[in-house]
C-alpha positions in Angstrom: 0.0 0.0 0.0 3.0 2.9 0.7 4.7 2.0 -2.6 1.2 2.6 -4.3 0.6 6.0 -2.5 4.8 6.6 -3.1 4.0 5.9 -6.7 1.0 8.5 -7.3 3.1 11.1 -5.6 6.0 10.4 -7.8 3.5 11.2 -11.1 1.9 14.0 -8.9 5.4 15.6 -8.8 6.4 14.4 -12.3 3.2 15.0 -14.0 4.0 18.9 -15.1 7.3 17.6 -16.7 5.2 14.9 -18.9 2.2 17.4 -20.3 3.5 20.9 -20.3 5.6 19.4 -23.7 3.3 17.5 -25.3 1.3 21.0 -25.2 3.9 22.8 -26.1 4.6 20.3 -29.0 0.9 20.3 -30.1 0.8 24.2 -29.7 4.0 24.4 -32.2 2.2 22.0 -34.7 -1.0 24.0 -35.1 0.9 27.6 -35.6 2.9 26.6 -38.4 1.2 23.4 -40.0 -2.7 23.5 -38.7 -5.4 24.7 -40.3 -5.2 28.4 -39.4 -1.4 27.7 -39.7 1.5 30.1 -41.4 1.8 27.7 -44.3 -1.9 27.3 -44.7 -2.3 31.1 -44.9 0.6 31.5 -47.3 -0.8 28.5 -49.3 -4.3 30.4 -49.6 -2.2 33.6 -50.7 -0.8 32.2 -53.5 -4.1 30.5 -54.1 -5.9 34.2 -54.3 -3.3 35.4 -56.3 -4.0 32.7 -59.0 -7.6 33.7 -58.7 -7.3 37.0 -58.6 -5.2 36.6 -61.8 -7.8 34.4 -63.8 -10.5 36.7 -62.7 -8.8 39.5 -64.5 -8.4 37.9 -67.8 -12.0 37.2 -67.7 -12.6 40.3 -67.2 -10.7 41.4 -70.4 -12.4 38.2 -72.5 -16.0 39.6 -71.2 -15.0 43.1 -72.2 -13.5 42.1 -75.9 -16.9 39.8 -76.1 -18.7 42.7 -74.9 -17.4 45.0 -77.8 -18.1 42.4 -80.5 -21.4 41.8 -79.4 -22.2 45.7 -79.7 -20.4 45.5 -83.1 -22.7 42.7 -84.1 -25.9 44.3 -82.9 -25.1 47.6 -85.4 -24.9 45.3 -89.1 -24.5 48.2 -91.2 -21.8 49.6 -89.6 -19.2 46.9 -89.6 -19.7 44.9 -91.8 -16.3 43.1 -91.8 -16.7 41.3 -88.4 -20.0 40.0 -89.4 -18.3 38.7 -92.5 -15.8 37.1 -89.9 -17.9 35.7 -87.4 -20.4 33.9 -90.1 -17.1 32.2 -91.3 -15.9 31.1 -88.0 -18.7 30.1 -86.5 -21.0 28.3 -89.5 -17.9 27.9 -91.5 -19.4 29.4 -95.0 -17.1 30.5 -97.8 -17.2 31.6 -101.7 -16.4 28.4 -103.9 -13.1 30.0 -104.8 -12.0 30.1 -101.2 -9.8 28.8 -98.7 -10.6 29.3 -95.3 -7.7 28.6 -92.1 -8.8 28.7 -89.1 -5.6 28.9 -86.6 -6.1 27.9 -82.9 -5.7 30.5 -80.1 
C-alpha cells in the first residue's frame, strides 16, 4: 500500500514535466502546419493570387466579347466582323476560297 501511495506522488510531482511538452509540442504544430497555420495562410495567398489573376483575364475576355457583341448588334456599320464571325462560326465560304482557321 506505501509504494502505491509513493508511486502517485512520484506522477503528482512528475506530471507537469510529462504534459507541459506534449502541449507545447501540439501548440507548435497547429501555428505553423494547422489549419489556421503560417503555411496554410501562405498557401491560400498564392491561391488568391491565382484567382485573382484568372479573374482579370476574364474580365478582359468579357469586355472584348462585350465590344463584339455591340459590333454585331449595329450590321450596317461593320460589316467586316460580321463577315468574320459567319465564317468562323457556320464555317461558309465563296467556292473559290480557302478558309484557315488557326487555334488560339
Amino acid at each position: 500500500m506505501n509504494r502505491v501511495l509513493n508511486l502517485k506522488e512520484r506522477i503528482k510531482k512528475y506530471y507537469p514535466y510529462f504534459f507541459f511538452p506534449l502541449i507545447i509540442i501540439y501548440l507548435s504544430f497547429n501555428i505553423f502546419d494547422g489549419n489556421n497555420g503560417l503555411l496554410s495562410h501562405a498557401r491560400l495567398d498564392s491561391e488568391i493570387i491565382a484567382l485573382e489573376g484568372k479573374i482579370s483575364s476574364l474580365k478582359t475576355n468579357n469586355n472584348l466579347l462585350q465590344i463584339k457583341i455591340s459590333s454585331l448588334q449595329n450590321l450596317s456599320s461593320n460589316s467586316d466582323l460580321v463577315d468574320e464571325q459567319i465564317r468562323n462560326v457556320l464555317g461558309y465560304g465563296k467556292s473559290n476560297e480557302y478558309i484557315v482557321f488557326f487555334d488560339k
